[in-house]
C-alpha positions in Angstrom: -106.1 -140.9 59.0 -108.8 -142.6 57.3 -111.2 -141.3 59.7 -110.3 -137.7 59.3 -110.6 -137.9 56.0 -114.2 -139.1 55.9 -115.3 -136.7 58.7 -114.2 -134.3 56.4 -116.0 -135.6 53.2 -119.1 -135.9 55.5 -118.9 -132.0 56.6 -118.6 -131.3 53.1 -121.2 -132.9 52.0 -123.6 -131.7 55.0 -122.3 -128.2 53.6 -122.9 -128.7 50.2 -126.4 -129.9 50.7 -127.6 -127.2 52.9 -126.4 -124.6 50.8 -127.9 -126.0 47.8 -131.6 -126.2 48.8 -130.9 -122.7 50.0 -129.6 -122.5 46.1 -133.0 -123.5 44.7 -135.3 -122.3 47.2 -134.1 -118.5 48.0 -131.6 -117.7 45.0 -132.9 -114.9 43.0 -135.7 -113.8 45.9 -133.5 -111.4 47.4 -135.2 -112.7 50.7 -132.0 -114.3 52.0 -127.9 -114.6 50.9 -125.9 -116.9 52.8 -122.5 -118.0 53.1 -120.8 -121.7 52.8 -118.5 -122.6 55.6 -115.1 -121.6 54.1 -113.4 -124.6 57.1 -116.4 -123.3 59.4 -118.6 -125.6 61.2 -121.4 -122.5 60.4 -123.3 -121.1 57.8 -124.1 -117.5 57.5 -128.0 -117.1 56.5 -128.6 -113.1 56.5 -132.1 -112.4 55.6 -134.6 -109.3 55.3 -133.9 -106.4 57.8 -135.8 -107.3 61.1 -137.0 -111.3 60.3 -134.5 -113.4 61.6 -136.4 -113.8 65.1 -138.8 -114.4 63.7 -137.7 -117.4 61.2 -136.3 -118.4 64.2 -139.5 -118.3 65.8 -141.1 -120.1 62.8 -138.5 -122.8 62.6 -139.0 -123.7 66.4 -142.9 -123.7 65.8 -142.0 -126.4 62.6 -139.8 -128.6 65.2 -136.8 -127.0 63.6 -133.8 -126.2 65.7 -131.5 -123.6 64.7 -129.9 -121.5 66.8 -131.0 -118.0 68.2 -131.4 -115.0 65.8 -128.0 -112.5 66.9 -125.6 -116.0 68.0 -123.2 -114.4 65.8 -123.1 -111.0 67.3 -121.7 -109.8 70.9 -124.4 -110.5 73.7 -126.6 -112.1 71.0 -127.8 -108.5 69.6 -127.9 -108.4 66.0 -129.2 -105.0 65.7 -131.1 -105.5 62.3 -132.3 -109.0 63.0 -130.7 -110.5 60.3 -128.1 -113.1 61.0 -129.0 -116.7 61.7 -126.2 -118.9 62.3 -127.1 -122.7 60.9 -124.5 -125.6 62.4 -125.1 -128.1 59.7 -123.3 -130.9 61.3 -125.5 -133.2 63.4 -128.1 -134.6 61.5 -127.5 -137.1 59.0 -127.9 -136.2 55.2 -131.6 -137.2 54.6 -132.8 -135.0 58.1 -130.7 -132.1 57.0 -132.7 -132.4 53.4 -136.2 -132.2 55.3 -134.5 -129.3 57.7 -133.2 -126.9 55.2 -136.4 -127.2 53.2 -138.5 -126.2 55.9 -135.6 -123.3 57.2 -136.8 -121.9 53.6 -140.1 -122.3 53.9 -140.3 -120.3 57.2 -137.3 -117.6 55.5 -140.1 -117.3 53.0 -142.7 -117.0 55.0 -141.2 -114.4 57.3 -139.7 -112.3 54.5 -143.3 -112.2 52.5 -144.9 -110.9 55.9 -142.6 -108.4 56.0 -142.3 -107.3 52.5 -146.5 -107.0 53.2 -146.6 -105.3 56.3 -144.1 -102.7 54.8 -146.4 -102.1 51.9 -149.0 -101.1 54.6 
């Protein structure tokens, strides 16, 4: 039982900290919304209308591995390329720290390109 119980505390920690650099990093940029794990294993990270391929994309380039843009629809086809799923549960708390900084950067990154090449 003991067990359990700290395999839980540990998910909800991994949670916690993912969703909070997400907090501080895209909160208010209206570049990305997410959703914590209500007893998921998953978090939701929607972001601008046709970039989650390439954050994906980004996030492979930074050694970052997330998995592919549309997992969470049928036959992997999101059709507005928006949904990446992120699994927090792997890495330990300090690697999950240095990847969902860099997930921002490269939400961020993608989003701004975007925003740009709409403006054009």
């Amino acid at each position: 039982m003991p067990y359990v119980l700290a395999s839980r505390l540990d998910e909800a920690r991994r949670d916690y900290t993912a969703t909070r650099i997400f907090g501080e990093q895209l909160d208010g940029t209206g570049l990305a919304t997410w959703a914590r794990p209500n007893g998921g294993c998953f978090i939701a990270l929607s972001v601008l209308d046709g970039c989650a391929r390439e954050v994906v994309r980004l996030a492979a380039e930074a050694d970052i591995a997330v998995t592919p843009a549309g997992a969470t629809h049928p036959y992997g086809d999101d059709p507005n390329d928006t949904v990446i799923r992120i699994g927090p549960t792997y890495p330990v708390l300090e690697e999950l720290e240095r990847i969902a900084y860099g997930i921002t950067v490269c939400v961020r990154r993608a989003g701004h390109e975007r925003l740009i090449a709409q403006q054009n």
